[in-house]
C-alpha positions as CSV (number, residue, x, y, z in Angstrom):
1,X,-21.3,34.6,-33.6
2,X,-17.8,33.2,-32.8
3,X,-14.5,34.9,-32.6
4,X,-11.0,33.3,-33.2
5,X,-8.5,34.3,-31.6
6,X,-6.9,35.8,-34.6
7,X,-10.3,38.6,-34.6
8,X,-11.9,36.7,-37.1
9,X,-16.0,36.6,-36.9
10,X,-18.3,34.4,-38.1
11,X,-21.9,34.7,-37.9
12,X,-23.7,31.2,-36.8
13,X,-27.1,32.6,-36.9
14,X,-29.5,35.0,-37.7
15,X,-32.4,35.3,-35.5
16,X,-35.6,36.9,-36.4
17,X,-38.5,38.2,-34.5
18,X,-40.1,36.0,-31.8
19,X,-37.2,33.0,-32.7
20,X,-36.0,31.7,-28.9
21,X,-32.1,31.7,-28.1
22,X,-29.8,31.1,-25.7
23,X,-30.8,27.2,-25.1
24,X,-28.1,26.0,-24.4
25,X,-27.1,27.1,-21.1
26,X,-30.8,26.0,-20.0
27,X,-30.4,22.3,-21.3
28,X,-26.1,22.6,-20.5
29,X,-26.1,24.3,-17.4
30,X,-23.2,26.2,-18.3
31,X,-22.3,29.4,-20.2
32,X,-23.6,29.7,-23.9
33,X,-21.1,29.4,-26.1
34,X,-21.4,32.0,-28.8
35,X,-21.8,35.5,-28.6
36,X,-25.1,37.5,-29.6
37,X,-26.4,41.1,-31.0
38,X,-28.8,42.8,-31.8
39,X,-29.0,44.5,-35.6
40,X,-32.4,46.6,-34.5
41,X,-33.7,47.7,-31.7
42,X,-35.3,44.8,-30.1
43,X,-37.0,43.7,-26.9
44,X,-36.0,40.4,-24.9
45,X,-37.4,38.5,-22.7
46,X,-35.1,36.8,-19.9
47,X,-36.0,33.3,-17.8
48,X,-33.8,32.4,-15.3
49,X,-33.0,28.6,-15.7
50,X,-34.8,27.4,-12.6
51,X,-38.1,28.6,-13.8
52,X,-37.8,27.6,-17.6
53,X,-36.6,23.9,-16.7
54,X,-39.9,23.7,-14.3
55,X,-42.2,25.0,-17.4
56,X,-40.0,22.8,-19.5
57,X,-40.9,19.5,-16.8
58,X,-44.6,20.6,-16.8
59,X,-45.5,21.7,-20.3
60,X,-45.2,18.4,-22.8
61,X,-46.3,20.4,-25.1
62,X,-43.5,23.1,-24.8
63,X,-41.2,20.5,-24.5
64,X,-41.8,19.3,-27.7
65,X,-41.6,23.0,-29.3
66,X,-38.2,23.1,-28.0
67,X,-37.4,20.0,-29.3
68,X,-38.7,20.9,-32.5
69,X,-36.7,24.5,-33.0
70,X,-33.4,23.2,-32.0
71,X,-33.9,20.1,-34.5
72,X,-34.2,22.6,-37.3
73,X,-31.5,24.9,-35.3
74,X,-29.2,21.3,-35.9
75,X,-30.2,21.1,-39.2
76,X,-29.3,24.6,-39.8
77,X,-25.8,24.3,-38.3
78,X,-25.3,21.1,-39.9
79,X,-26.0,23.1,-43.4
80,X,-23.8,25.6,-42.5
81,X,-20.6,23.2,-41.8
82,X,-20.9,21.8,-45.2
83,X,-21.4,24.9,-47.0
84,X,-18.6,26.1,-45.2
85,X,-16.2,23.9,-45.1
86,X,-16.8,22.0,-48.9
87,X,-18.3,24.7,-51.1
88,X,-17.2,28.0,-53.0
89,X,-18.9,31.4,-51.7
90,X,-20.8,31.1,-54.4
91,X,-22.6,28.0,-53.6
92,X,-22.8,29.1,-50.4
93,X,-24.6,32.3,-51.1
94,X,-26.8,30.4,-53.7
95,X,-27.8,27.7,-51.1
96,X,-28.6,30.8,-49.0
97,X,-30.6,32.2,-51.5
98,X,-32.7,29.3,-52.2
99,X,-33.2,28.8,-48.2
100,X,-34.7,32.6,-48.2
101,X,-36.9,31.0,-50.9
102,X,-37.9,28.1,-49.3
103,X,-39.0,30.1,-46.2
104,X,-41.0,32.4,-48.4
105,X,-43.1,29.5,-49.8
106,X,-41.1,29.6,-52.9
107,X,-41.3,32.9,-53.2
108,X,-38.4,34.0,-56.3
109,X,-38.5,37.3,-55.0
110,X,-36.7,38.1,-52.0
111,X,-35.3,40.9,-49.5
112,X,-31.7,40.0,-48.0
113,X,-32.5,39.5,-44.4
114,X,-29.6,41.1,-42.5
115,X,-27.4,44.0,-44.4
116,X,-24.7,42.9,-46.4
117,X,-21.8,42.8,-44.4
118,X,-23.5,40.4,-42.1
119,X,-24.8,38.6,-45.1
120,X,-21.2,38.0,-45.8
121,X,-20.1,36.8,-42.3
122,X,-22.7,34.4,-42.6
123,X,-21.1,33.2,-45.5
124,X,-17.5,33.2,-44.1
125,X,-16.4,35.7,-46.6
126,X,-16.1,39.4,-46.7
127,X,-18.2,42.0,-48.2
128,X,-16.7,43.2,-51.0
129,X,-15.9,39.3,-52.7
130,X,-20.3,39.1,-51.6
131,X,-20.5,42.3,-53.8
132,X,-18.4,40.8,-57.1
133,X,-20.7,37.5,-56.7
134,X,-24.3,39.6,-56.8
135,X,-22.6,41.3,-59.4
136,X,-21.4,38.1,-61.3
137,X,-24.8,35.9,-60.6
138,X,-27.1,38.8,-62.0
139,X,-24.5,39.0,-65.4
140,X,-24.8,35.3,-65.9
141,X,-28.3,35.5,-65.4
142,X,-29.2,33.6,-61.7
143,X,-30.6,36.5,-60.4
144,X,-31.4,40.4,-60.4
145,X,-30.5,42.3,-57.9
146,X,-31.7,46.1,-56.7
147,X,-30.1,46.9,-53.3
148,X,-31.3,44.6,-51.1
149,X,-34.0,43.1,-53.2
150,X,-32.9,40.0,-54.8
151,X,-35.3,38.1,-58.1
152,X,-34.5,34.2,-58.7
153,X,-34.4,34.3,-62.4
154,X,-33.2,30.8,-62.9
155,X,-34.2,29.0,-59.5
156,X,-32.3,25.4,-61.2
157,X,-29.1,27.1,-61.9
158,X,-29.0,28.3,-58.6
159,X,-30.0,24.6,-57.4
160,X,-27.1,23.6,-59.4
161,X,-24.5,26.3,-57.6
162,X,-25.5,25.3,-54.4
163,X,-24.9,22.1,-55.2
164,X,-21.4,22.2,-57.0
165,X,-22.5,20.7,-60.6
166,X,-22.2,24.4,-61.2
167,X,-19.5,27.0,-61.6
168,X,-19.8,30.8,-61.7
């Protein structure tokens, strides 16, 4: 996550278990630019940069692994400018949606990854206008929602939020 100088946060990532992070200082050779914590207890492991650029030189293999998360990572980001910066929270929580979808194979029924509030820094909003939008999505029929169990119930409408042909 960043933090403006005003105190506002927002979230740039969620990682989950086994994902690698902290790159950039590897690759840079200077300080990563984010912060980072955990939401569960969680184990780490820690390679200085000396021996990770040496597994890096003699691994092809790993090489290409790394090259291959921090394309997606890219893609990712990339997403997340454009939801930020050109669409309504609800777009944004519907493109968010459909992403937990996509990495469940399709999958309409989902579990919200990360609690609410950090649901809604994610989103660059705060959790109480998250709240109204659940609320307002399962009325108008997009989804249902139980807690933090969330059911697609019209996966194009959703498609349709996400991509601003659609209002809530």
């Amino acid at each position: 996550f960043k933090i403006s100088p005003e105190g506002k946060e927002q979230i740039l990532h969620i990682f989950g278990p086994g994902e690698p992070f902290g790159e950039v200082p590897v690759f840079e050779g200077r300080p990563f630019p984010a912060h980072a914590v955990a939401l569960e207890d969680s184990k780490y492991v820690f390679f200085p940069r000396s021996a990770f650029v040496g597994l890096i030189k003699n691994n092809p293999s790993l090489s290409l692994g790394m090259l291959a998360i921090l394309s997606r990572r890219l893609r990712r980001f990339t997403m997340l400018v454009d939801d930020l910066s050109l669409k309504e929270v609800p777009g944004r929580l519907a493109a968010h949606l459909l992403y937990l979808s996509e990495q469940k194979h399709g999958s309409d029924d989902l579990e919200l990854d990360m609690p609410k509030g950090q649901l809604a820094g994610l989103l660059g909003t705060i959790p109480e206008t998250l709240s109204r939008i659940i609320t307002r999505m399962a009325k108008q029929g997009f989804i249902e929602s139980d807690g933090r169990l969330i059911k697609i119930t019209d996966r194009q409408g959703l498609v349709e939020l996400a991509e601003g042909t659609k209002r809530l």
